[in-house]
mmCIF file of the N, C-alpha and C atoms, coordinates in Angstrom:
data_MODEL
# 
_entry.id   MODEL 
# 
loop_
_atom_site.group_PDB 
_atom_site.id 
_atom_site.type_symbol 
_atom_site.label_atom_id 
_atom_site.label_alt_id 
_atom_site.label_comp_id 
_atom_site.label_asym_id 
_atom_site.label_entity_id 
_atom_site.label_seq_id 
_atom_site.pdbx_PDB_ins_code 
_atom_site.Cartn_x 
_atom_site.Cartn_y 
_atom_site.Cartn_z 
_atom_site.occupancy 
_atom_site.B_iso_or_equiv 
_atom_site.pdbx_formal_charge 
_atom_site.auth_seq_id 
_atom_site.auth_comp_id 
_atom_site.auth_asym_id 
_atom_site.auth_atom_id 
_atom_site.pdbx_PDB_model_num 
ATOM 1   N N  . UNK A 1 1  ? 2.622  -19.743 1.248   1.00 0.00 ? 1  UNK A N  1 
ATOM 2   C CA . UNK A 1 1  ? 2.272  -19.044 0.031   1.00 0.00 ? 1  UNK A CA 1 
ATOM 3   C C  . UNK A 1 1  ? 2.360  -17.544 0.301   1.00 0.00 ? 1  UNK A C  1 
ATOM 4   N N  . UNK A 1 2  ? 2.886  -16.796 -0.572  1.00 0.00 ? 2  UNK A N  1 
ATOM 5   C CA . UNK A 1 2  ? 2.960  -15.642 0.006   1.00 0.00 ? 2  UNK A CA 1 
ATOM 6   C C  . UNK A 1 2  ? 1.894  -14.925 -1.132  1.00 0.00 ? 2  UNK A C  1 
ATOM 7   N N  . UNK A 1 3  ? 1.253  -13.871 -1.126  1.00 0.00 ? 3  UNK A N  1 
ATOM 8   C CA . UNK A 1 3  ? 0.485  -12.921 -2.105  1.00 0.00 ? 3  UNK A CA 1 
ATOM 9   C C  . UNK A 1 3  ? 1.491  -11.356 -1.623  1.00 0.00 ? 3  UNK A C  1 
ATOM 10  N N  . UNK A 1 4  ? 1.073  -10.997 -2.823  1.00 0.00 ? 4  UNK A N  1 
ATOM 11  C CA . UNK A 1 4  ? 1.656  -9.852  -3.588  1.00 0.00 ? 4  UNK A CA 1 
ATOM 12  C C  . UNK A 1 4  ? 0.690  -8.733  -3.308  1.00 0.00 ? 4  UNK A C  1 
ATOM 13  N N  . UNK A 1 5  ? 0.694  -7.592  -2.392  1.00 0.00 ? 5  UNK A N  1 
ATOM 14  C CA . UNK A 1 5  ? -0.595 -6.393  -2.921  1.00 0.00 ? 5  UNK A CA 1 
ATOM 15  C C  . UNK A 1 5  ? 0.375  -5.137  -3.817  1.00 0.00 ? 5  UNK A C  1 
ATOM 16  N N  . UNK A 1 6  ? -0.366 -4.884  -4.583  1.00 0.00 ? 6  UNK A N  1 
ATOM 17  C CA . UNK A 1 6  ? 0.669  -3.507  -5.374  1.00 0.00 ? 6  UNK A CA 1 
ATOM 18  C C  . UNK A 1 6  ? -0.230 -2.406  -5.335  1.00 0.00 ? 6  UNK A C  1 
ATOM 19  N N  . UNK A 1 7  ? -0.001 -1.409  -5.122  1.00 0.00 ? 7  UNK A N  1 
ATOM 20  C CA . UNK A 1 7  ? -0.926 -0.283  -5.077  1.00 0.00 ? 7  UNK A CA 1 
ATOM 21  C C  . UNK A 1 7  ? 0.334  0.974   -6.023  1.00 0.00 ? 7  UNK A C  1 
ATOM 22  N N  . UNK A 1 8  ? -0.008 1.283   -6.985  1.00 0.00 ? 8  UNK A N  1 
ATOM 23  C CA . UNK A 1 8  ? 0.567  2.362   -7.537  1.00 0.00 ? 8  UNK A CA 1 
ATOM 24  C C  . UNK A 1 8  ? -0.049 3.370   -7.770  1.00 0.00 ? 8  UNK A C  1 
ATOM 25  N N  . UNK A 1 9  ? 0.885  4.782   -7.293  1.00 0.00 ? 9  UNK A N  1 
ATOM 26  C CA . UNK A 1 9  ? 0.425  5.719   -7.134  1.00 0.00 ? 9  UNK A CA 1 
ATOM 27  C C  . UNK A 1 9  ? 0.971  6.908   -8.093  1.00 0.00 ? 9  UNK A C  1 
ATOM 28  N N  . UNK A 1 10 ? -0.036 7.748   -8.897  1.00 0.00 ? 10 UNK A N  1 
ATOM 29  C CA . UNK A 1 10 ? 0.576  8.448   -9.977  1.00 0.00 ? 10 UNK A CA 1 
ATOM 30  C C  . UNK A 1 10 ? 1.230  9.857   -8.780  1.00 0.00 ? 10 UNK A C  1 
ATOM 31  N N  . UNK A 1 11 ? 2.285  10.400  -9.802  1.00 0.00 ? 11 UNK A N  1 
ATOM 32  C CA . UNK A 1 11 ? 2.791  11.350  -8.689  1.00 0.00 ? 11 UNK A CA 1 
ATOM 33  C C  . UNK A 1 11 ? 2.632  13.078  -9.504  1.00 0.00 ? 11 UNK A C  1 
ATOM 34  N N  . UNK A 1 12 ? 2.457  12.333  -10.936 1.00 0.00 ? 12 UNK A N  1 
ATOM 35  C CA . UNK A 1 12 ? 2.277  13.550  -11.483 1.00 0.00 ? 12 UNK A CA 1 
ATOM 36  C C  . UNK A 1 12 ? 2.104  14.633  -10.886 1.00 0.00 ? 12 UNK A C  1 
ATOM 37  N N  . UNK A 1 13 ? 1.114  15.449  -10.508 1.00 0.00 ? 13 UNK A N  1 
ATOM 38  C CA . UNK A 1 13 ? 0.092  16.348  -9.495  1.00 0.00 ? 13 UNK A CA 1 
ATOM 39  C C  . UNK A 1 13 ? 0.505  16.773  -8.631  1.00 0.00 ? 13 UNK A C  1 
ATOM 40  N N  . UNK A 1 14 ? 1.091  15.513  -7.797  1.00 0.00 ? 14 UNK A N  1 
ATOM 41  C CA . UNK A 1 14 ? 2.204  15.806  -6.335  1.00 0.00 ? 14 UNK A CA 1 
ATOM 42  C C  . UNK A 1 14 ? 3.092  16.843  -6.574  1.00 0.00 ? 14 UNK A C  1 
ATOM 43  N N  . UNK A 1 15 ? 3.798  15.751  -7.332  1.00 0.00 ? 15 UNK A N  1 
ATOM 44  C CA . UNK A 1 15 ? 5.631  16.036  -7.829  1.00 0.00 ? 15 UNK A CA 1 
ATOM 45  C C  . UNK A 1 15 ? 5.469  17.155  -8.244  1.00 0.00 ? 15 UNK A C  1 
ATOM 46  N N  . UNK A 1 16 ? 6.019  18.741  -8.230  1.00 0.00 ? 16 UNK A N  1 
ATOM 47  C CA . UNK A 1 16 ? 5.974  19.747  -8.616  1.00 0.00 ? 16 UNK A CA 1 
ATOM 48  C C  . UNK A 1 16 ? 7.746  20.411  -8.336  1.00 0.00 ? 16 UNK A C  1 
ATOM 49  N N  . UNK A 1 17 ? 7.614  21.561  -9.054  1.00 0.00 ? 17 UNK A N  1 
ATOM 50  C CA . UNK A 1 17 ? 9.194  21.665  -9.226  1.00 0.00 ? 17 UNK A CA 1 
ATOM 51  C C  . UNK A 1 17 ? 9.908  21.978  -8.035  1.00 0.00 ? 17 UNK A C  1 
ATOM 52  N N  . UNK A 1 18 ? 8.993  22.114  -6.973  1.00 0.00 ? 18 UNK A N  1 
ATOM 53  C CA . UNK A 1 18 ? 9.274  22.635  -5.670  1.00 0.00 ? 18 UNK A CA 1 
ATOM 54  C C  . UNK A 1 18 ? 9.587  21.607  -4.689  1.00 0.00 ? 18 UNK A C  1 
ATOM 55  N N  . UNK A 1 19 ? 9.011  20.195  -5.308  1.00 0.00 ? 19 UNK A N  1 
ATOM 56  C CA . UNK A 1 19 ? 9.067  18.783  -4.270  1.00 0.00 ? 19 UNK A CA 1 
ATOM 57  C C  . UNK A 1 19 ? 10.537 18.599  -4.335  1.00 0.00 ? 19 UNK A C  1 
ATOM 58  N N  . UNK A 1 20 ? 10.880 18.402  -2.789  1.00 0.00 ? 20 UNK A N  1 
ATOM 59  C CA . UNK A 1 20 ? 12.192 17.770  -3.307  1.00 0.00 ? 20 UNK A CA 1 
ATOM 60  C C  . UNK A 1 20 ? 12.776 16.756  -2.397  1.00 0.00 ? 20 UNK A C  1 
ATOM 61  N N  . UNK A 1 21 ? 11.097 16.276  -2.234  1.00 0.00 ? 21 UNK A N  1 
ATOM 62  C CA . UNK A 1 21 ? 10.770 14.951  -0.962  1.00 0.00 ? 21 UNK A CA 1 
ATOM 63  C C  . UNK A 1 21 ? 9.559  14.185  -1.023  1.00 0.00 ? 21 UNK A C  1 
ATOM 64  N N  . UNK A 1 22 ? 9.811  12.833  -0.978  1.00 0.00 ? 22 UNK A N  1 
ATOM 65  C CA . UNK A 1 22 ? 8.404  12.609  -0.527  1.00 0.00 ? 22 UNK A CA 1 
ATOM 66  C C  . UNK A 1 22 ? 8.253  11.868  1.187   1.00 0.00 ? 22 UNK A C  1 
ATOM 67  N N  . UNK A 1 23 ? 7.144  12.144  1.806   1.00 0.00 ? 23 UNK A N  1 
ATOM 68  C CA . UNK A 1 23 ? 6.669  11.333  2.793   1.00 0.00 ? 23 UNK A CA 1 
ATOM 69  C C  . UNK A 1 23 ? 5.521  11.114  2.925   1.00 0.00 ? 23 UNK A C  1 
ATOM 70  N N  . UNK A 1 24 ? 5.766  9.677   3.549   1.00 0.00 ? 24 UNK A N  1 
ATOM 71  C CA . UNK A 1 24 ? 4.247  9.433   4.163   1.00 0.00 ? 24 UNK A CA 1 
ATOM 72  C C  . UNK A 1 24 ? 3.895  8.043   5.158   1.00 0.00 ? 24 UNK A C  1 
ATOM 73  N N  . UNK A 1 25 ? 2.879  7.970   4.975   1.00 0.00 ? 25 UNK A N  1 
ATOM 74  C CA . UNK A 1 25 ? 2.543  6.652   5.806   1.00 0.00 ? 25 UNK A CA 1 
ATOM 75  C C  . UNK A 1 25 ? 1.356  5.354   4.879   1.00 0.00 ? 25 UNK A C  1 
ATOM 76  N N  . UNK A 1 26 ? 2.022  4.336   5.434   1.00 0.00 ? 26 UNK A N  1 
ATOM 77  C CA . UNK A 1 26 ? 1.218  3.561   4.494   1.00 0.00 ? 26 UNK A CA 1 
ATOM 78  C C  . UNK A 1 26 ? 0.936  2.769   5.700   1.00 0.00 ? 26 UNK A C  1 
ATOM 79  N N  . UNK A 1 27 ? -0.906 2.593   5.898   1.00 0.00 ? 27 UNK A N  1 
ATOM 80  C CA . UNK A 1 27 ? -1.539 2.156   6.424   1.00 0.00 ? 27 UNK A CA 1 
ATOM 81  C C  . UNK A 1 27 ? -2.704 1.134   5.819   1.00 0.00 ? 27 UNK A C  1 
ATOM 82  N N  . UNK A 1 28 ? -2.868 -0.089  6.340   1.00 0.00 ? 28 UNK A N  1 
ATOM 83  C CA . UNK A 1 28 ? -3.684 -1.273  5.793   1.00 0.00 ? 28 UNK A CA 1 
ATOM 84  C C  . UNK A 1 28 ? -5.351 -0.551  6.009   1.00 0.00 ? 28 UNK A C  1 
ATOM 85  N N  . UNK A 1 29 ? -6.199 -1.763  5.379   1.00 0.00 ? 29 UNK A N  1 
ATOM 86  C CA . UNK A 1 29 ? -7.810 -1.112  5.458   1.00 0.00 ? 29 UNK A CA 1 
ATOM 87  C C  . UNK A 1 29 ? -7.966 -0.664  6.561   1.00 0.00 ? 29 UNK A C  1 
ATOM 88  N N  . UNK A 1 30 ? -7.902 -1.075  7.601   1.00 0.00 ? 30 UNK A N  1 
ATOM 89  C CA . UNK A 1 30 ? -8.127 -0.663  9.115   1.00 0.00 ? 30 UNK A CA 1 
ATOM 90  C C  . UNK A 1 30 ? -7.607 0.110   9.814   1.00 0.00 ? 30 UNK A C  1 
ATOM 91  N N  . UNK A 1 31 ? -6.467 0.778   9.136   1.00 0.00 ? 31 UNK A N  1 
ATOM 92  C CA . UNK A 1 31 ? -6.010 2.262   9.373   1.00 0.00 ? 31 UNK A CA 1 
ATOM 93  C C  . UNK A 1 31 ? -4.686 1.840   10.353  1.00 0.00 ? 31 UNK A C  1 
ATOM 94  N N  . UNK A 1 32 ? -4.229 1.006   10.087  1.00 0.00 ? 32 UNK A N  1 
ATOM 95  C CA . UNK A 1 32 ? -3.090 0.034   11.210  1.00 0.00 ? 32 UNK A CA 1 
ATOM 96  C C  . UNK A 1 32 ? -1.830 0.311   10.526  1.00 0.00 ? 32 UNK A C  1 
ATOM 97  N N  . UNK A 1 33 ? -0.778 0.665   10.632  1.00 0.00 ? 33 UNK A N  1 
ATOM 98  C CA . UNK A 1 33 ? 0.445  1.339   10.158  1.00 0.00 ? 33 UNK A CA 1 
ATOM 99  C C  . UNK A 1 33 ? 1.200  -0.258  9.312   1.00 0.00 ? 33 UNK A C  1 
ATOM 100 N N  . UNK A 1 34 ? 1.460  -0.298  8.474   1.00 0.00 ? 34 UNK A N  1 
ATOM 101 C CA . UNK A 1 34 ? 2.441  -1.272  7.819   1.00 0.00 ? 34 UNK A CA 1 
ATOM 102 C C  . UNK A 1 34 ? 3.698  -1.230  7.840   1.00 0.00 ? 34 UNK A C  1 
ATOM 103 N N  . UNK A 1 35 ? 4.424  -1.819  8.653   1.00 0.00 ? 35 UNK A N  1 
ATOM 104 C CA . UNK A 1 35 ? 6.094  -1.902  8.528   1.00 0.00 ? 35 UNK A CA 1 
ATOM 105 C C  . UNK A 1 35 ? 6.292  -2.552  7.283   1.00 0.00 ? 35 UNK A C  1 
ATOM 106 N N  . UNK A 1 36 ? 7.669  -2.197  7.360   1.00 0.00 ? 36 UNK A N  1 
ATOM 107 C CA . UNK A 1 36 ? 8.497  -3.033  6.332   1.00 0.00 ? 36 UNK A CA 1 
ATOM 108 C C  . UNK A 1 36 ? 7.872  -3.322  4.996   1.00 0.00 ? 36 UNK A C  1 
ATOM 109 N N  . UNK A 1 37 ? 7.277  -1.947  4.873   1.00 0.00 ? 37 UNK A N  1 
ATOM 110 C CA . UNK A 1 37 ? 6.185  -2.063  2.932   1.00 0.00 ? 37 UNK A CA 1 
ATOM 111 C C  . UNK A 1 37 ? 7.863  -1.536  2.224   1.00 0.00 ? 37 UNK A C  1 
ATOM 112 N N  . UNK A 1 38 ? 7.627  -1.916  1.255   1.00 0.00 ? 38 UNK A N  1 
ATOM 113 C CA . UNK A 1 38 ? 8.523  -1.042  -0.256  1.00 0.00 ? 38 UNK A CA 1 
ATOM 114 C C  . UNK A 1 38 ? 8.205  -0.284  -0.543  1.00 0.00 ? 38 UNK A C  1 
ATOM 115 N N  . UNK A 1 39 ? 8.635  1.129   -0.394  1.00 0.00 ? 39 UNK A N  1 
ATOM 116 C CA . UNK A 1 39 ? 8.294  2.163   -1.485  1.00 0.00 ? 39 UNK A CA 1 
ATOM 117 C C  . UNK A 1 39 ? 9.145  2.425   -1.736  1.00 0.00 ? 39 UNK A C  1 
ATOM 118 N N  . UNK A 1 40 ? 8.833  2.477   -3.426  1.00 0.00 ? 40 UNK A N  1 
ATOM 119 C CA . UNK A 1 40 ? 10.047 2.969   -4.814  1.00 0.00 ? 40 UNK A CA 1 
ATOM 120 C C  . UNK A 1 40 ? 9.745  4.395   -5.873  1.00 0.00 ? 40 UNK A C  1 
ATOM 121 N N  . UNK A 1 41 ? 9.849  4.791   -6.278  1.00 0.00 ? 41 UNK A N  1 
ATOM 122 C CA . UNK A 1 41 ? 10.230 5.553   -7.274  1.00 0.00 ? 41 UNK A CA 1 
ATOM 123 C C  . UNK A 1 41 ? 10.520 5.525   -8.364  1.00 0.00 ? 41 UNK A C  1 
ATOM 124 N N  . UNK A 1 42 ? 9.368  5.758   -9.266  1.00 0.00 ? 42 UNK A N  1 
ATOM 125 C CA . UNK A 1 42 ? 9.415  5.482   -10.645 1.00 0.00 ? 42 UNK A CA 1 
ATOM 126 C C  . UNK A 1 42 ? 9.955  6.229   -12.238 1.00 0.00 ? 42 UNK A C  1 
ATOM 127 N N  . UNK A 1 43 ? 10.240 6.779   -12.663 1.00 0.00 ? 43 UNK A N  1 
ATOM 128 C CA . UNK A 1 43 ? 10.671 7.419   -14.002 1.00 0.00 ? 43 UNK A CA 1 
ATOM 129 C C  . UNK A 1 43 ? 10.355 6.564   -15.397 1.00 0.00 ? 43 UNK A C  1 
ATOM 130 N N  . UNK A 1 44 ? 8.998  6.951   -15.824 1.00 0.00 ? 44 UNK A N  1 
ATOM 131 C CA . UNK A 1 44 ? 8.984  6.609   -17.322 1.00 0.00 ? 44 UNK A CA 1 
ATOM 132 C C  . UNK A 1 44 ? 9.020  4.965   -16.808 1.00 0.00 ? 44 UNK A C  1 
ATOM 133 N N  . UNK A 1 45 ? 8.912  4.284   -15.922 1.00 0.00 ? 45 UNK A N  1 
ATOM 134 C CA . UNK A 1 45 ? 8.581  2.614   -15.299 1.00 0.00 ? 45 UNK A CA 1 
ATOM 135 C C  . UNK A 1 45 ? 10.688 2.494   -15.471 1.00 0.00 ? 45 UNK A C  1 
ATOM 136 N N  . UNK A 1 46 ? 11.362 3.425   -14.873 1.00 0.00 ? 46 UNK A N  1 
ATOM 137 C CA . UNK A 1 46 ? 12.653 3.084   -14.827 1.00 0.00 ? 46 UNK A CA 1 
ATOM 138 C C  . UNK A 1 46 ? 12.873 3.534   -13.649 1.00 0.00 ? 46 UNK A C  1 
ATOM 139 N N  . UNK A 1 47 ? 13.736 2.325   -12.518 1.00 0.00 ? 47 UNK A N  1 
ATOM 140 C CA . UNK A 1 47 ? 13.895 2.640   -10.746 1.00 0.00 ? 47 UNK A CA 1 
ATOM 141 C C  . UNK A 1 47 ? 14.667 3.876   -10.534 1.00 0.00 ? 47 UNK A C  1 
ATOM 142 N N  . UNK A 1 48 ? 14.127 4.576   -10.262 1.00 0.00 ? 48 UNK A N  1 
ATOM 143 C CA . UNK A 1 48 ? 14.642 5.972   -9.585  1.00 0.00 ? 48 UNK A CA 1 
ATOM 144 C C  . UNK A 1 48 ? 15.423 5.657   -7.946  1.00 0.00 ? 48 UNK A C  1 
ATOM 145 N N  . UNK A 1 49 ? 14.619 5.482   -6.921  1.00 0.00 ? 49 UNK A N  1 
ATOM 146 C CA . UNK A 1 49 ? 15.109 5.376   -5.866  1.00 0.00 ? 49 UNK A CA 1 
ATOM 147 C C  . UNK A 1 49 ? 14.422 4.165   -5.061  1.00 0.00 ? 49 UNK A C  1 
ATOM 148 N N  . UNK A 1 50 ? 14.202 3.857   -3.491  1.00 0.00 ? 50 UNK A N  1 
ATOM 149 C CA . UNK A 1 50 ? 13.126 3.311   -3.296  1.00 0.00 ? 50 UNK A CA 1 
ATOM 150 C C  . UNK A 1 50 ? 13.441 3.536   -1.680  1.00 0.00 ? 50 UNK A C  1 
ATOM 151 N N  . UNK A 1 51 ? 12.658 2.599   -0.406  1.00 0.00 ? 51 UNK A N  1 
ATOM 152 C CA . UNK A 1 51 ? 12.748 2.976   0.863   1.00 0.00 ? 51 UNK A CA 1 
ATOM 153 C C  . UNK A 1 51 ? 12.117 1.937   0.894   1.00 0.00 ? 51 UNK A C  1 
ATOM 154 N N  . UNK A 1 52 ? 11.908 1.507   2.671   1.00 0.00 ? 52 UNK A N  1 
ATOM 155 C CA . UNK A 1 52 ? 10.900 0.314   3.214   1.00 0.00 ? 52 UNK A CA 1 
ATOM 156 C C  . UNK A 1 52 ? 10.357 1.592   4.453   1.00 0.00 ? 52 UNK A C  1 
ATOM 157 N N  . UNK A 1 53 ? 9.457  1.255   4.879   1.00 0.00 ? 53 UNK A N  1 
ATOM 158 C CA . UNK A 1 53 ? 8.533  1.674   5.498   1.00 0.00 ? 53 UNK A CA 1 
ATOM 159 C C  . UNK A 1 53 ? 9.038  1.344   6.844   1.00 0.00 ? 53 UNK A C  1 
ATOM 160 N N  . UNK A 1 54 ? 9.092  2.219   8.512   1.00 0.00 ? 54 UNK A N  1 
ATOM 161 C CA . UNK A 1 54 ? 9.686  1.809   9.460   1.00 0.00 ? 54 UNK A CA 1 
ATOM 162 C C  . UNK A 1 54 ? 8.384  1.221   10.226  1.00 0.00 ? 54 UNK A C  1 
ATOM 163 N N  . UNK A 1 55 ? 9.035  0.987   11.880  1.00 0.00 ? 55 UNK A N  1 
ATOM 164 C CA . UNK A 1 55 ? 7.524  -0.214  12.194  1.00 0.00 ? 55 UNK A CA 1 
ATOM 165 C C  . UNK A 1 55 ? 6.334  0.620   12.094  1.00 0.00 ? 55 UNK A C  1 
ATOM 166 N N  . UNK A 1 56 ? 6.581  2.596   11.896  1.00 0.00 ? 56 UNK A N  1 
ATOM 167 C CA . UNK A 1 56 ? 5.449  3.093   12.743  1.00 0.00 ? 56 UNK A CA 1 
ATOM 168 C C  . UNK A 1 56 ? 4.402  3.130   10.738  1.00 0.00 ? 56 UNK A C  1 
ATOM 169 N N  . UNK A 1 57 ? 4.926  2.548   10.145  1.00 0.00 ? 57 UNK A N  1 
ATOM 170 C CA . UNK A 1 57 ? 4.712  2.312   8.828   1.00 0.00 ? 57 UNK A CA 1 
ATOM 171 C C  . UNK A 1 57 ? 4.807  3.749   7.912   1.00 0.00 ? 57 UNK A C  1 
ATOM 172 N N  . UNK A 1 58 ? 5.731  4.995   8.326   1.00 0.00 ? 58 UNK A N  1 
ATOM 173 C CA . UNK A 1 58 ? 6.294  6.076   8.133   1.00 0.00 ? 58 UNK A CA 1 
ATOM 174 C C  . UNK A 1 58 ? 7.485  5.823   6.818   1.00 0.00 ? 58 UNK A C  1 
ATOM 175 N N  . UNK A 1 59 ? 7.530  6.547   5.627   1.00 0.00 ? 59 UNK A N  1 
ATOM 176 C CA . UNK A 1 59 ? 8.818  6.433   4.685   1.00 0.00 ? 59 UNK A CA 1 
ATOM 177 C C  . UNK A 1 59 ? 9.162  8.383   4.440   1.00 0.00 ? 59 UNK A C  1 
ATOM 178 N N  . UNK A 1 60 ? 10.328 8.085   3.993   1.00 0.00 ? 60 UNK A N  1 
ATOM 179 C CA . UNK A 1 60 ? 10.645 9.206   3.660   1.00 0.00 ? 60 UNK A CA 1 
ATOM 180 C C  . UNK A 1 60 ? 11.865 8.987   2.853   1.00 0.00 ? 60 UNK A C  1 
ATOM 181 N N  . UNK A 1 61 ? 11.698 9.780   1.586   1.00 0.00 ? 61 UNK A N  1 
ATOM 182 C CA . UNK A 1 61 ? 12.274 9.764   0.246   1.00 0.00 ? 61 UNK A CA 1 
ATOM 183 C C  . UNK A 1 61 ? 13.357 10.995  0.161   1.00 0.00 ? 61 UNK A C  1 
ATOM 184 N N  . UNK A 1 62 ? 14.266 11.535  -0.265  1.00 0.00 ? 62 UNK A N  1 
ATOM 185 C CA . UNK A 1 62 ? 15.096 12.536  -0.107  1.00 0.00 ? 62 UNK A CA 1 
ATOM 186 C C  . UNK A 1 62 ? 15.644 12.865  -1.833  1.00 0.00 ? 62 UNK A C  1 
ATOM 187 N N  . UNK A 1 63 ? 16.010 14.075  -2.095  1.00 0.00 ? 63 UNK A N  1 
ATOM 188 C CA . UNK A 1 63 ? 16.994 14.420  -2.936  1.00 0.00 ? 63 UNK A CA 1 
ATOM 189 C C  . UNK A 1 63 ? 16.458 13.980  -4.327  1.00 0.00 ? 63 UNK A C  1 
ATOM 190 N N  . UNK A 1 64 ? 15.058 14.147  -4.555  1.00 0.00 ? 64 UNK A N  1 
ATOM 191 C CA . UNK A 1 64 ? 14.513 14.258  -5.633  1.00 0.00 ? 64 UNK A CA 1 
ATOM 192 C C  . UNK A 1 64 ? 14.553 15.234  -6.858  1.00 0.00 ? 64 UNK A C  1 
ATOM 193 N N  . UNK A 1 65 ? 14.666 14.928  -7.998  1.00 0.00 ? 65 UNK A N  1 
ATOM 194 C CA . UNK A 1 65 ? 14.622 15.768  -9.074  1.00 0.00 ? 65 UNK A CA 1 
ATOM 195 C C  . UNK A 1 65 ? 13.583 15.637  -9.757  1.00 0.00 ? 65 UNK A C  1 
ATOM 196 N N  . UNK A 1 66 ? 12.319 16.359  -9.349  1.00 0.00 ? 66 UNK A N  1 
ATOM 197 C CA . UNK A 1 66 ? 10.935 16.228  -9.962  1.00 0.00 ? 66 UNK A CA 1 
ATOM 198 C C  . UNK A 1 66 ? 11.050 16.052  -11.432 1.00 0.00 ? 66 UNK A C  1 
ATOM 199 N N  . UNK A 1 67 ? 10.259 15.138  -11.799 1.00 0.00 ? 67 UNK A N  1 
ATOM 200 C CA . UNK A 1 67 ? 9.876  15.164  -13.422 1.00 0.00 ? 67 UNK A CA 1 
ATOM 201 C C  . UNK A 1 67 ? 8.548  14.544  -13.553 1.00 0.00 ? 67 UNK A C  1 
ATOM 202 N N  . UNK A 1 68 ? 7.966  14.704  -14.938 1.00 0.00 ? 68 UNK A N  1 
ATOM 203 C CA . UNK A 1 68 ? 6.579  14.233  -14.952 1.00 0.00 ? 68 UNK A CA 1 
ATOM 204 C C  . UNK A 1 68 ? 7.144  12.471  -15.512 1.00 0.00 ? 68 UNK A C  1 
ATOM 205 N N  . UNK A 1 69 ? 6.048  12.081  -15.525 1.00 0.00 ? 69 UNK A N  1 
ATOM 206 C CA . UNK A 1 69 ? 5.816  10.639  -15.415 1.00 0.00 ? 69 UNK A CA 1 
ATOM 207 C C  . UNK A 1 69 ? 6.572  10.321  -14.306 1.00 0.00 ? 69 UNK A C  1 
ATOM 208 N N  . UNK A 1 70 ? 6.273  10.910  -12.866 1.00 0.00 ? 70 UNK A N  1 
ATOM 209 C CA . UNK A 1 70 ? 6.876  9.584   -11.913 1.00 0.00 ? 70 UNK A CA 1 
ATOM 210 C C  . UNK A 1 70 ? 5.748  9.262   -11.111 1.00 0.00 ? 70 UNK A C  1 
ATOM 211 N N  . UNK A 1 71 ? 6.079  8.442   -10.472 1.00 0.00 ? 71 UNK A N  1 
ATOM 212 C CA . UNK A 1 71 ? 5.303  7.327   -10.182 1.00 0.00 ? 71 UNK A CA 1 
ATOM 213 C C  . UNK A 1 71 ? 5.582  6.219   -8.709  1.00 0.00 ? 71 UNK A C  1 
ATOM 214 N N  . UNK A 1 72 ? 4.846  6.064   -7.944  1.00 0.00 ? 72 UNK A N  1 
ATOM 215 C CA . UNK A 1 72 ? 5.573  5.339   -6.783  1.00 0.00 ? 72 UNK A CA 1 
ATOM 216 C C  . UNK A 1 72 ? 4.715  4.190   -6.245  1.00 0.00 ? 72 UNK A C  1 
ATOM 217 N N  . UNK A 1 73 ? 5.309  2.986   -6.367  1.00 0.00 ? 73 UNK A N  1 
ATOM 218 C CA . UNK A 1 73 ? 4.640  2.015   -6.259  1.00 0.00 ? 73 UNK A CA 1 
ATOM 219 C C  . UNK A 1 73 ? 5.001  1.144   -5.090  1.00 0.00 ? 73 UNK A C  1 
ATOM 220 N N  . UNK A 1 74 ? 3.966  0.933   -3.802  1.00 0.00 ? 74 UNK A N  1 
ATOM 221 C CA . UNK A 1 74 ? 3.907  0.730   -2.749  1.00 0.00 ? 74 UNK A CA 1 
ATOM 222 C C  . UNK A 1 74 ? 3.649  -1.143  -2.951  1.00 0.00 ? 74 UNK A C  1 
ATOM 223 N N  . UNK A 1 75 ? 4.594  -1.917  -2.381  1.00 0.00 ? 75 UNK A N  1 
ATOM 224 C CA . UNK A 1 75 ? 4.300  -3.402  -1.749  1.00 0.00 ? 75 UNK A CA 1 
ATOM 225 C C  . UNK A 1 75 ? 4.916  -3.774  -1.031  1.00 0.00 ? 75 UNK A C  1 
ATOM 226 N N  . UNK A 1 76 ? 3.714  -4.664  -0.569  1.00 0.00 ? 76 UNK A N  1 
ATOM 227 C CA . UNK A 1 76 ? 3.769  -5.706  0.450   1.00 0.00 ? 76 UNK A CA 1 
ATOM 228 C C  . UNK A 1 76 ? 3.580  -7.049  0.468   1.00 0.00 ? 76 UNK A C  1 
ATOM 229 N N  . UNK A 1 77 ? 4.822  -7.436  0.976   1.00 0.00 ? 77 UNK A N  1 
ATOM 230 C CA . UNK A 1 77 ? 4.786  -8.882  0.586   1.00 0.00 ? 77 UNK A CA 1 
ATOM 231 C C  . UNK A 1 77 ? 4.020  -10.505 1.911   1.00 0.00 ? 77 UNK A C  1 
ATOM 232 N N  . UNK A 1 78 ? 2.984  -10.677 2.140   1.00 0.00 ? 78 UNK A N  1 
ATOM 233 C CA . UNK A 1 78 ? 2.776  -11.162 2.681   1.00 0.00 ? 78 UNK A CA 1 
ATOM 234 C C  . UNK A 1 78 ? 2.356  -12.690 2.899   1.00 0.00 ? 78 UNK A C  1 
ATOM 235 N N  . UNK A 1 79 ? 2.620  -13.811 4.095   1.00 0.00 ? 79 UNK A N  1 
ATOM 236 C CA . UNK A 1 79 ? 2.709  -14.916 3.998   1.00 0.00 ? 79 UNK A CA 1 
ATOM 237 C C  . UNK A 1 79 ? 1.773  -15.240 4.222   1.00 0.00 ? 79 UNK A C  1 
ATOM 238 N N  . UNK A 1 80 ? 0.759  -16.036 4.175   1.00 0.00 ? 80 UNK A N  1 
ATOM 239 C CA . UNK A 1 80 ? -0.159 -16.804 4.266   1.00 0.00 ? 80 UNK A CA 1 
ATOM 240 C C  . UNK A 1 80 ? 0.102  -18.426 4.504   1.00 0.00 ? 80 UNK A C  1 
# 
């Protein structure tokens, strides 16, 4: 069985006319780095770009054209 976690993140605030990147790290409750998560890139809920997360659970996004309503929504797909 696998479960689904989705964590979406508004970027409004971030995203400024000056961003023209995003990075980061996506780490579980226990502060433990997550490989191989999805992160995408949103416009108005239309796919902009996206990335997977490497083992050290590190992404990095490139060649952005800031606009408001974006949005980036982080998952992980895991088996149980």
């Amino acid at each position: 069985m696998k479960r689904i976690i989705t964590l979406i993140i508004a970027m409004t605030a971030v995203t400024t006319a000056f961003c023209r990147e995003i990075r980061g790290l996506v780490v579980g409750e226990n502060g433990t780095p997550l490989d191989y998560v999805n992160v995408v890139l949103y416009h108005d809920s239309i796919y902009v770009t996206g990335t997977v997360t490497d083992t050290a659970g590190a992404f990095f996004i490139e060649h952005l054209h800031p606009r408001h309503n974006d949005s980036v929504k982080i998952t992980e797909v895991v088996e149980t």
